[in-house]
C-alpha positions as CSV (number, residue, x, y, z in Angstrom):
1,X,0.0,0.0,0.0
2,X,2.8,2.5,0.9
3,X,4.8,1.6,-2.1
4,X,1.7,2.3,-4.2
5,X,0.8,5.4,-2.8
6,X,4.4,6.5,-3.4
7,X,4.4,6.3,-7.1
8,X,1.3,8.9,-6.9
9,X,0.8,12.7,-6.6
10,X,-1.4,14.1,-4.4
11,X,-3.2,17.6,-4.8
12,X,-5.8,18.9,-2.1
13,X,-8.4,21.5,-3.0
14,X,-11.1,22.5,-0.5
15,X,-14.8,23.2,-1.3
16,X,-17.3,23.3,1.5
17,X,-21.4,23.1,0.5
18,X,-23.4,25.3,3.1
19,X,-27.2,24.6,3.6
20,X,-29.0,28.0,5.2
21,X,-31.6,26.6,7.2
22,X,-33.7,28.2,9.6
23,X,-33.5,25.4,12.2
24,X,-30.7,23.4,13.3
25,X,-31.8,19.9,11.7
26,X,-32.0,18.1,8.5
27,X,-33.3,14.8,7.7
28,X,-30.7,11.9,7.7
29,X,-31.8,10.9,3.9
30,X,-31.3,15.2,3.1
31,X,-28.1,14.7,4.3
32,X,-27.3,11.5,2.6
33,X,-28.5,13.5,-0.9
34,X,-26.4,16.1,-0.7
35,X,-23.2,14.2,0.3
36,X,-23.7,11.4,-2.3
37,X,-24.5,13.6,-5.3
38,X,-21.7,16.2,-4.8
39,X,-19.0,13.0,-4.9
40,X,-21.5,12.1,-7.7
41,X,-20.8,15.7,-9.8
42,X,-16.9,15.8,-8.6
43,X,-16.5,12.4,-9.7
44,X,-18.2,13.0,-13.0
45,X,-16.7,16.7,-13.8
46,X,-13.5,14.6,-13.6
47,X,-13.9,12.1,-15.8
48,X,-15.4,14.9,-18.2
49,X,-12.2,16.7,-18.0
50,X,-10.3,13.4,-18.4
51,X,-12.5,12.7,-21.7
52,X,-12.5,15.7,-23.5
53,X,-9.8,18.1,-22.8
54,X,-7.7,15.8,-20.9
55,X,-6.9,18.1,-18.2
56,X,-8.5,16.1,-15.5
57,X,-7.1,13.4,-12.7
58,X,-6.8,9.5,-12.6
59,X,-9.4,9.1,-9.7
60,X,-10.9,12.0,-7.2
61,X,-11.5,11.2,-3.7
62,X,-14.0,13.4,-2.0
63,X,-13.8,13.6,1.9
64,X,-15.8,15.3,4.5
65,X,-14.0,16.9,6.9
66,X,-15.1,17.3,10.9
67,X,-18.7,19.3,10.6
68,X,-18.6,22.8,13.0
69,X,-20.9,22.4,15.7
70,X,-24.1,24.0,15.3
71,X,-23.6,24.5,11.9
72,X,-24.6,22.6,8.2
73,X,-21.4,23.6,6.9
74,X,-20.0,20.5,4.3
75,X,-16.5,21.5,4.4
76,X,-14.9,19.3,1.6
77,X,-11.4,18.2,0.8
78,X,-10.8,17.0,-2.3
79,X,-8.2,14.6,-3.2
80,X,-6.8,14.5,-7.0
81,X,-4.5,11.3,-7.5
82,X,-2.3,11.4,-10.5
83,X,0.9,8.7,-11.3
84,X,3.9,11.0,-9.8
85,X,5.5,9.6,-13.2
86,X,2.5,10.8,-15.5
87,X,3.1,14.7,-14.1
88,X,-0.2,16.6,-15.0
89,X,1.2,20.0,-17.1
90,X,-1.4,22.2,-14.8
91,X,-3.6,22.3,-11.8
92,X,-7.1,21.8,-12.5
93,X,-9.4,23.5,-9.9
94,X,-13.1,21.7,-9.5
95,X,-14.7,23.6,-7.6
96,X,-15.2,26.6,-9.8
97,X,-16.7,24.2,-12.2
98,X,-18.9,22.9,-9.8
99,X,-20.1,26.2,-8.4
100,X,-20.8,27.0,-12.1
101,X,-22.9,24.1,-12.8
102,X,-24.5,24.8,-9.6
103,X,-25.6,29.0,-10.1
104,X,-26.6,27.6,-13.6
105,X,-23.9,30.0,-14.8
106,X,-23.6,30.1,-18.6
107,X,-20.0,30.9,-18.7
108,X,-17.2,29.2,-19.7
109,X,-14.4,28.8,-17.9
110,X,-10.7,28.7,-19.0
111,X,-8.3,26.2,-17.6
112,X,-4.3,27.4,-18.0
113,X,-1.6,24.5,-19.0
114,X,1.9,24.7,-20.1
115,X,1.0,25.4,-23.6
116,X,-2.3,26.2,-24.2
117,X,-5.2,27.7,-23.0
118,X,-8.5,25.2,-22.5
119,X,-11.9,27.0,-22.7
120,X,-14.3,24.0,-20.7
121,X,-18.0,24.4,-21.4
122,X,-21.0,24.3,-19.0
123,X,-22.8,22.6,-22.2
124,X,-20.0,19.7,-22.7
125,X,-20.3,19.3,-18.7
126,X,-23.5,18.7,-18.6
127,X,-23.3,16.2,-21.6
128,X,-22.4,13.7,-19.0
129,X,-25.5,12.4,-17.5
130,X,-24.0,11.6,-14.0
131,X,-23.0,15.5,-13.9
132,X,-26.4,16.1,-15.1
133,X,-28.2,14.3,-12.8
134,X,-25.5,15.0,-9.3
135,X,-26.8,19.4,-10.0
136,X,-29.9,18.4,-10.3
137,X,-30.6,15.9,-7.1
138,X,-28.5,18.9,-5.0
139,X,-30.9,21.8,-6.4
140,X,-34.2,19.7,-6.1
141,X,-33.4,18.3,-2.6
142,X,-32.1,22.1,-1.5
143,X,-35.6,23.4,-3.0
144,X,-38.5,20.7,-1.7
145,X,-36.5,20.3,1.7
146,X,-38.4,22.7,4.8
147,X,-36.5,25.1,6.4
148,X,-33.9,25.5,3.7
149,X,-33.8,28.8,2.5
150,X,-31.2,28.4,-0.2
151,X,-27.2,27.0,-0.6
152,X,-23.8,28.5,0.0
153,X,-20.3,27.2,-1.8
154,X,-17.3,29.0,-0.9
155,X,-14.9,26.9,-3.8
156,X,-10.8,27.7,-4.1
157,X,-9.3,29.8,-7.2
158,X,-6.3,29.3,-8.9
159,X,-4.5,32.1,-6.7
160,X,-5.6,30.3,-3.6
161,X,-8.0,32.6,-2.5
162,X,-11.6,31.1,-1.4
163,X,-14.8,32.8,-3.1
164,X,-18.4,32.2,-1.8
165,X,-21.5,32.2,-3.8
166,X,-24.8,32.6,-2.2
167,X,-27.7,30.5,-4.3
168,X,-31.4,31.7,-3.8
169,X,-33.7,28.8,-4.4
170,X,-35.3,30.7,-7.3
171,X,-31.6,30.3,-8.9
172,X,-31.3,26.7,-7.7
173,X,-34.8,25.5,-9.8
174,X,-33.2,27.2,-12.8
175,X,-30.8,24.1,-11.8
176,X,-33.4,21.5,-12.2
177,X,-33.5,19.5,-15.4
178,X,-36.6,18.8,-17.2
179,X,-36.3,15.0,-16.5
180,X,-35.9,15.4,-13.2
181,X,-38.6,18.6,-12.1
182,X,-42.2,17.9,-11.6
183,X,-44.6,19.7,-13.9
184,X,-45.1,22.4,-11.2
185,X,-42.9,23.0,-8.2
186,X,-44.2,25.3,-5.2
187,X,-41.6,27.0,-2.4
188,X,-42.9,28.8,0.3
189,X,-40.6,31.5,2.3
190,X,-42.1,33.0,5.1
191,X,-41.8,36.7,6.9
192,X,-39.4,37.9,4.2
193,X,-39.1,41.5,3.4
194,X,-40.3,43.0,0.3
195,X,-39.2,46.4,-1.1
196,X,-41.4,48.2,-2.7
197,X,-39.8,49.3,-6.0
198,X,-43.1,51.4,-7.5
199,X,-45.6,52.9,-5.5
200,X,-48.8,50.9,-4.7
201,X,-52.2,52.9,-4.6
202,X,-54.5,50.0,-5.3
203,X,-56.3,48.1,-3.0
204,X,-56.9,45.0,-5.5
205,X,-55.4,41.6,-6.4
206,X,-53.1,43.5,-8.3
207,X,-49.5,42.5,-9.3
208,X,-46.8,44.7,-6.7
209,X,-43.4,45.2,-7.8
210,X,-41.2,44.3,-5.3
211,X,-37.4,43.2,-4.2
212,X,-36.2,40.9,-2.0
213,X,-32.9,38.8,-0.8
214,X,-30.7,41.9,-2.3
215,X,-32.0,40.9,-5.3
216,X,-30.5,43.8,-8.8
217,X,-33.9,42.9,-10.6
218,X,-37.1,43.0,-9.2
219,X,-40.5,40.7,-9.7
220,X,-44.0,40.7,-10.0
221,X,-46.1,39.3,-7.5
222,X,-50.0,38.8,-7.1
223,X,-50.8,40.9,-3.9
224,X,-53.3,38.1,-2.8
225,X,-54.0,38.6,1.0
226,X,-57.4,39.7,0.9
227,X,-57.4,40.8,4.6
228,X,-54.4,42.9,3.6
229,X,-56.4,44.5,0.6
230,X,-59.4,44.9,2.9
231,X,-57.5,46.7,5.6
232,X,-55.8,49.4,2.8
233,X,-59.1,49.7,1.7
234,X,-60.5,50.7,5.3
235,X,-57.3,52.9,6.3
236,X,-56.4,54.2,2.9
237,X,-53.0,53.1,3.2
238,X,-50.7,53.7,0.4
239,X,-46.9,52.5,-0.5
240,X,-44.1,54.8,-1.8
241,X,-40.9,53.5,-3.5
242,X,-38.1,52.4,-1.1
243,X,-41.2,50.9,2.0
244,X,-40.8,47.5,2.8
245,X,-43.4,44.9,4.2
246,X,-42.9,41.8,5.9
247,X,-44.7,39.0,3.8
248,X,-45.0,35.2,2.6
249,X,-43.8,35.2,-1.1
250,X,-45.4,32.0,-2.3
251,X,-42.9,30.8,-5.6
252,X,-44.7,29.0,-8.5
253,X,-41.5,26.7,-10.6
254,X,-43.9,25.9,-14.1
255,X,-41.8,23.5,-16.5
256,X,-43.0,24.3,-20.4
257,X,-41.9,24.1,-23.7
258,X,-39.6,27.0,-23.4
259,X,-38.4,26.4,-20.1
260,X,-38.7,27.3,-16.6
261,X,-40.9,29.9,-15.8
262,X,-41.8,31.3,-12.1
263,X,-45.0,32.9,-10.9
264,X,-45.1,35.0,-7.7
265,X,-47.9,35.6,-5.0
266,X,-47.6,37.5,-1.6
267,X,-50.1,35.4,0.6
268,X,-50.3,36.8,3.7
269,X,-48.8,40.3,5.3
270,X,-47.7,40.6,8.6
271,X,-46.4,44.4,8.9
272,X,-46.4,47.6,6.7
273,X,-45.6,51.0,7.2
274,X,-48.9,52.8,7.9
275,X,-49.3,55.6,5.5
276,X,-52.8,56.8,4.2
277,X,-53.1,57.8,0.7
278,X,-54.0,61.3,-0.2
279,X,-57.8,61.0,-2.1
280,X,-59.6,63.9,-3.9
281,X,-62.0,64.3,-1.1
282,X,-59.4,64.9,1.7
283,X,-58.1,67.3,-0.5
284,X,-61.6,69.2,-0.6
285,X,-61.6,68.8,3.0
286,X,-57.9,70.4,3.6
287,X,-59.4,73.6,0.9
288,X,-62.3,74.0,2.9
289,X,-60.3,74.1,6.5
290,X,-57.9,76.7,4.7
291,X,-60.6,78.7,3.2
292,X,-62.7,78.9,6.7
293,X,-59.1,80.3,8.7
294,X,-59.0,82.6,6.0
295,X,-62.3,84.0,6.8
């Protein structure tokens, strides 16, 4: 065994796969899911890399290291074997790949060697069912599991510095292949703020545009809490741009012809600022107040 391992090269590279839960907990078979199918896209990236641009590794072995307590933190260190007498001409980092795949980030990614430059492909990844399937069981599990409120992966460049990408599980069904996501898919998040990005006068099931998670582009969701849209009607409450309300966003993941598409609804408000909307007839009312001080 030790004269084996001493005709090999070993290279370590670190990647670590955070859930962000709201509890503490996850189910043994969650767990299970999301370690199997992450050795499951490592193992078949490699073999990707080996096949087509022959930049990869004889065998990768993916190890969980010691979990922090408290915490669903999957710190991983991976282990990239290659015959110390077949020297590989660069190093090949995973992890970028991976978190690619992962963000359902449509750029390529270029991969440095002694002589050339290799441009690797999301597409030509994902041509390898195994790679295919490993994103897909990770986003699916991360977006029907309670409690989750999205993914992390901090993953190591090739100056050694670590980068982490936040994934929203609007990002993660993007994720999803068609063979794998159920005709219609239906996330909950509860008391998340909303930012109003227009001003809201209307006290109807109308569509709000609104901001949320940090989010650069905003969406439109069906206001469809008819207490909420009873009460505004009562107090003539009114929204400017910039307020924020503390809501349920209901998430709607359709699969059609030409994709994924989402549909939003805000089903149930919990606070609001309490502004009242100036109507024509308090503005009679302020004339008439003004015109009686006058006389």
């Amino acid at each position: 065994m030790k004269e084996k391992d001493s005709q090999r090269q070993i290279q370590q590279e670190n990647f670590e796969l955070i859930l962000n839960l709201e509890s503490s907990r996850i189910s043994a078979n969650d767990l299970i899911t999301f370690l199997s199918n992450t050795d499951l896209l490592f193992q078949s990236i490699n073999k990707t890399l080996n096949c087509k641009y022959n930049v990869g590794y004889e065998n990768i072995t993916v190890e969980v290291l010691a979990l922090e307590k408290g915490s669903f933190k999957i710190p991983i260190a991976l282990k990239k074997i290659t015959n110390k007498f077949l020297l590989p001409t660069t190093i090949t980092f995973l992890g970028g790949l991976a978190a690619n795949l992962i963000t359902n980030n449509l750029s390529s990614q270029t991969i440095k060697t002694q002589n050339e430059e290799i441009v690797v492909e999301k597409k030509v990844l994902l041509e390898n069912k195994s790679t295919k399937e490993a994103i897909s069981m990770i986003a699916k599990t991360a977006i029907e599991t309670d409690g989750i409120n999205g993914i992390s992966v901090t993953y190591e460049k090739e100056n050694g510095e670590q980068e982490r990408v936040n994934i929203s599980k609007e990002t993660l069904s993007q994720a999803v292949c068609n063979e794998t996501i159920n005709e219609e898919m239906i996330n909950l998040q509860s008391k998340i703020t909303l930012e109003i990005v227009s001003p809201v006068f209307m006290n109807k099931p109308a569509s709000w545009r609104v901001s949320y998670n940090g989010r650069t582009t905003p969406i439109n969701a069906q206001m469809a809490d008819t207490d909420f849209l009873d009460t505004m009607d009562r107090q003539e409450i009114a929204f400017a741009k910039g307020d924020a309300i503390i809501a349920d966003l209901e998430t709607t993941a359709t699969n059609t012809d030409s994709g994924i598409k989402f549909k939003y609804r805000i089903t149930k408000v919990y606070s609001y600022p309490k502004y009242s909307r100036i109507t024509k007839s308090s503005n009679i009312q302020q004339l008439d107040l003004l015109k009686d001080e006058q006389e």
